[in-house]
MMTF fields as JSON, N, C-alpha, C and O atoms, coordinates in Angstrom:
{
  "mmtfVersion": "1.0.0",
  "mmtfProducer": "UNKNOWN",
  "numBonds": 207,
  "numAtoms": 208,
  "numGroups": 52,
  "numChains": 1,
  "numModels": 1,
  "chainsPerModel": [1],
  "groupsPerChain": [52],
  "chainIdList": ["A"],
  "bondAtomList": [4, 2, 8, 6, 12, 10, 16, 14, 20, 18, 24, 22, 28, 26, 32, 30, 36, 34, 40, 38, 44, 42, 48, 46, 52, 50, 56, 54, 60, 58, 64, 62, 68, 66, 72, 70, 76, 74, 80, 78, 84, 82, 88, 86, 92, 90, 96, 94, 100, 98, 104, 102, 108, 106, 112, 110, 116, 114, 120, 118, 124, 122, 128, 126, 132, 130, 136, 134, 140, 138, 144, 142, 148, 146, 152, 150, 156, 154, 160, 158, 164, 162, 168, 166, 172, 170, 176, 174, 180, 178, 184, 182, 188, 186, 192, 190, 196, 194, 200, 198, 204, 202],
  "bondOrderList": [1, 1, 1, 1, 1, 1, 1, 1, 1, 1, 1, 1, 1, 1, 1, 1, 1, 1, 1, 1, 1, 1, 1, 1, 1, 1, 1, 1, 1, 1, 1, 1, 1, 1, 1, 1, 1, 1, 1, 1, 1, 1, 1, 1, 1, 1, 1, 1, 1, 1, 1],
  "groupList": [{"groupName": "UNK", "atomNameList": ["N", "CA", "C", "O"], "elementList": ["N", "C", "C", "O"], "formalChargeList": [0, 0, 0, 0], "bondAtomList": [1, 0, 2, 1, 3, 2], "bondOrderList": [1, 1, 2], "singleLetterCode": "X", "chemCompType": "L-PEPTIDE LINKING"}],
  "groupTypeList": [0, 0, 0, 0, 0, 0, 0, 0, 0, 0, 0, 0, 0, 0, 0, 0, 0, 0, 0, 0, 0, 0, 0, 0, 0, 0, 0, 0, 0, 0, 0, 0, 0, 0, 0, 0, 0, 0, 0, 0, 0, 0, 0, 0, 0, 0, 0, 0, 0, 0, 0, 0],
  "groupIdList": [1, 2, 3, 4, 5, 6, 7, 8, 9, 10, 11, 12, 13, 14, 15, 16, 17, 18, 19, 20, 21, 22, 23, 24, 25, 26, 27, 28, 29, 30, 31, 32, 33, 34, 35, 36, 37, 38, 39, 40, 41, 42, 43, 44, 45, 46, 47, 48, 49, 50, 51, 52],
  "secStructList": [7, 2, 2, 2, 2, 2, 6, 4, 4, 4, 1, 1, 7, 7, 7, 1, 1, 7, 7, 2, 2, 2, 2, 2, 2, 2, 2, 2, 2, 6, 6, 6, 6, 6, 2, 2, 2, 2, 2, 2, 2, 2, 2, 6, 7, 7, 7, 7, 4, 4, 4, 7],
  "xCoordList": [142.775, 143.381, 142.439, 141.254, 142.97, 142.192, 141.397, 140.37, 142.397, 141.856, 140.069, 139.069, 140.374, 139.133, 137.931, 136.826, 138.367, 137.14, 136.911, 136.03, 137.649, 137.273, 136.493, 135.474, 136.474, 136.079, 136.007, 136.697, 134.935, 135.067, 134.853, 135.279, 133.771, 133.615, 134.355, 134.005, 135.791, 136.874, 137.367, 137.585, 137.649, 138.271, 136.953, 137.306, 135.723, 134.984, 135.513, 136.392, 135.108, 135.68, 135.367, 134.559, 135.868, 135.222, 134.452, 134.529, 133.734, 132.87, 133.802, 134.94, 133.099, 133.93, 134.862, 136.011, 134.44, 134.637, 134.517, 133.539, 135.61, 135.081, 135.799, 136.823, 135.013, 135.211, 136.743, 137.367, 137.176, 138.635, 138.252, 139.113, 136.908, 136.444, 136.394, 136.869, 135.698, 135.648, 137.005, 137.204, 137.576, 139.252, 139.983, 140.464, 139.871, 140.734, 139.838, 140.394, 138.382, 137.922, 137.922, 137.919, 137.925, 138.472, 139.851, 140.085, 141.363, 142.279, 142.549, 143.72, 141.79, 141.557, 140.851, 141.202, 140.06, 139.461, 140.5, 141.205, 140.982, 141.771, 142.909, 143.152, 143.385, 144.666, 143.977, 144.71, 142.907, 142.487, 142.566, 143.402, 141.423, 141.865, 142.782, 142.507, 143.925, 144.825, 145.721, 146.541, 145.553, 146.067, 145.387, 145.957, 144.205, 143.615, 143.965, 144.136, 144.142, 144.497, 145.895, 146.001, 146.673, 147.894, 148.066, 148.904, 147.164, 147.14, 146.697, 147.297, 145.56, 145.243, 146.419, 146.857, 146.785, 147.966, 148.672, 148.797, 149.43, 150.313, 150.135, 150.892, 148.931, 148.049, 148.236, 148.36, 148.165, 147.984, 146.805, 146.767, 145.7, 144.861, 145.345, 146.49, 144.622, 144.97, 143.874, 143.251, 143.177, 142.119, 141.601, 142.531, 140.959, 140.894, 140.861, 140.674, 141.031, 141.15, 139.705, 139.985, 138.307, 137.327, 137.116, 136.095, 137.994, 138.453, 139.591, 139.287, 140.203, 141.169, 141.883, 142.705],
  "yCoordList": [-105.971, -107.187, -108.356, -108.336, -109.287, -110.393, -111.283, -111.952, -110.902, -111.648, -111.433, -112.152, -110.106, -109.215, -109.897, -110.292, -109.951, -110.289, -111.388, -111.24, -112.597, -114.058, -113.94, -114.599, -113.32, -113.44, -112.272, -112.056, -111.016, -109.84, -109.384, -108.359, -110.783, -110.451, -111.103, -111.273, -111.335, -111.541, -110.444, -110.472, -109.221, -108.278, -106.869, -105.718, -107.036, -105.948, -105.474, -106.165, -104.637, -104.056, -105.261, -106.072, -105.571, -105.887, -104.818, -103.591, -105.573, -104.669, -103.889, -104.239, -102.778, -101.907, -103.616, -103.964, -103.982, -104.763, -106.163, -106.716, -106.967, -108.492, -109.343, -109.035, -110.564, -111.225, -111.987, -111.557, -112.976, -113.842, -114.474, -114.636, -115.06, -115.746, -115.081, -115.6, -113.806, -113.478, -112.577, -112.086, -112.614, -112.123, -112.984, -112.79, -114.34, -115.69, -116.25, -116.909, -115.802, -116.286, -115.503, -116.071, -114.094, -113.172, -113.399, -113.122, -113.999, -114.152, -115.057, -115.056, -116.393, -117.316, -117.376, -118.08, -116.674, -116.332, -115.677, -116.345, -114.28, -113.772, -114.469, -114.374, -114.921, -116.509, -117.537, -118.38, -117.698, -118.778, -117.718, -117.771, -116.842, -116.119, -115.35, -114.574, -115.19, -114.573, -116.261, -116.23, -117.19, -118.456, -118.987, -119.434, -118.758, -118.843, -118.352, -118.905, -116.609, -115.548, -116.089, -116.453, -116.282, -116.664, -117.985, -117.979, -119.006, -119.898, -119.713, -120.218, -118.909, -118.414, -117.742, -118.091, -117.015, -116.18, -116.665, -116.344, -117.596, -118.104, -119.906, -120.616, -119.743, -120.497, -120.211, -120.952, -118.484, -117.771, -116.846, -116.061, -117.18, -116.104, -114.38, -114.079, -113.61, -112.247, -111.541, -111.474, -110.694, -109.974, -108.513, -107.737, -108.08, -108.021, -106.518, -106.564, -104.791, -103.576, -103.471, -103.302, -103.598, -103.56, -104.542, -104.421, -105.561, -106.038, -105.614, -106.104, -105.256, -104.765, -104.913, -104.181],
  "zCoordList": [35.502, 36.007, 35.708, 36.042, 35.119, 34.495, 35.835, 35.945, 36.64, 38.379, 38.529, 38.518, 38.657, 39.355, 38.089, 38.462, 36.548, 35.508, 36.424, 37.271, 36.376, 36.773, 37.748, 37.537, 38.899, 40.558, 41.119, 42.115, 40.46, 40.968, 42.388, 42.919, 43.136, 44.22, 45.844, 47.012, 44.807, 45.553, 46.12, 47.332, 45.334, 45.131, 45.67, 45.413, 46.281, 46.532, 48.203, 48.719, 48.753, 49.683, 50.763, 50.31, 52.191, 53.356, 54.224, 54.165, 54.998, 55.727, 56.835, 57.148, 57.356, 58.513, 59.658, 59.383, 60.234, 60.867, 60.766, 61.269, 60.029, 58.856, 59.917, 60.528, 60.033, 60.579, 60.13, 59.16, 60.827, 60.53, 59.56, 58.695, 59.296, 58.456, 56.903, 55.893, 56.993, 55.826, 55.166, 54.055, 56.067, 55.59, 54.614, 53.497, 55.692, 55.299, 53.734, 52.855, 53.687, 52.883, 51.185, 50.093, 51.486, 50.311, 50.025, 48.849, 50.968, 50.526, 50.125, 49.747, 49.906, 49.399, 47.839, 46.892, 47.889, 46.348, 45.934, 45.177, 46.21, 45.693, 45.168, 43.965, 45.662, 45.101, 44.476, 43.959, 44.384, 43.314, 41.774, 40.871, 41.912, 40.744, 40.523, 39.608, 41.026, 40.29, 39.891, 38.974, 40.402, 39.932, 38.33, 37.335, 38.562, 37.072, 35.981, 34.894, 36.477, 35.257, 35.267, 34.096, 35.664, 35.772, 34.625, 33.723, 34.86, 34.149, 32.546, 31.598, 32.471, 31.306, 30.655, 29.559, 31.192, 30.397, 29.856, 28.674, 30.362, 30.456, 28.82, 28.158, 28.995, 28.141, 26.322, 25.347, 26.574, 25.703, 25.272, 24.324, 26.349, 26.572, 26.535, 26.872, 26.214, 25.717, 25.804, 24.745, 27.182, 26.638, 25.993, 26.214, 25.573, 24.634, 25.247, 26.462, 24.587, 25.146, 26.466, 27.653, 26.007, 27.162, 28.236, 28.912, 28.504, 29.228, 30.206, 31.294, 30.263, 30.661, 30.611, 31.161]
}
């Protein structure tokens, strides 16, 4: 997923017990980069097989 290349540490696990903060704040990254890859694509970006 082109998301996870852009902003991998959007997408790493939360801790046992994550605060409201860091919930609201991974689902926030997470929607920026999948808005990016979205934009790229859509651009005509294409990556490449070791990319994913």
């Amino acid at each position: 997923m082109l998301a996870q290349i852009l902003d991998p540490i959007a997408f790493e696990p939360l801790p046992q017990s994550p605060t409201l903060g860091q919930v609201w704040d991974q689902i926030c990254r997470q929607g920026t980069a999948r808005k990016h890859a979205e934009r790229a694509l859509h651009a005509g970006y294409r990556p490449t097989e070791d990319q994913g």
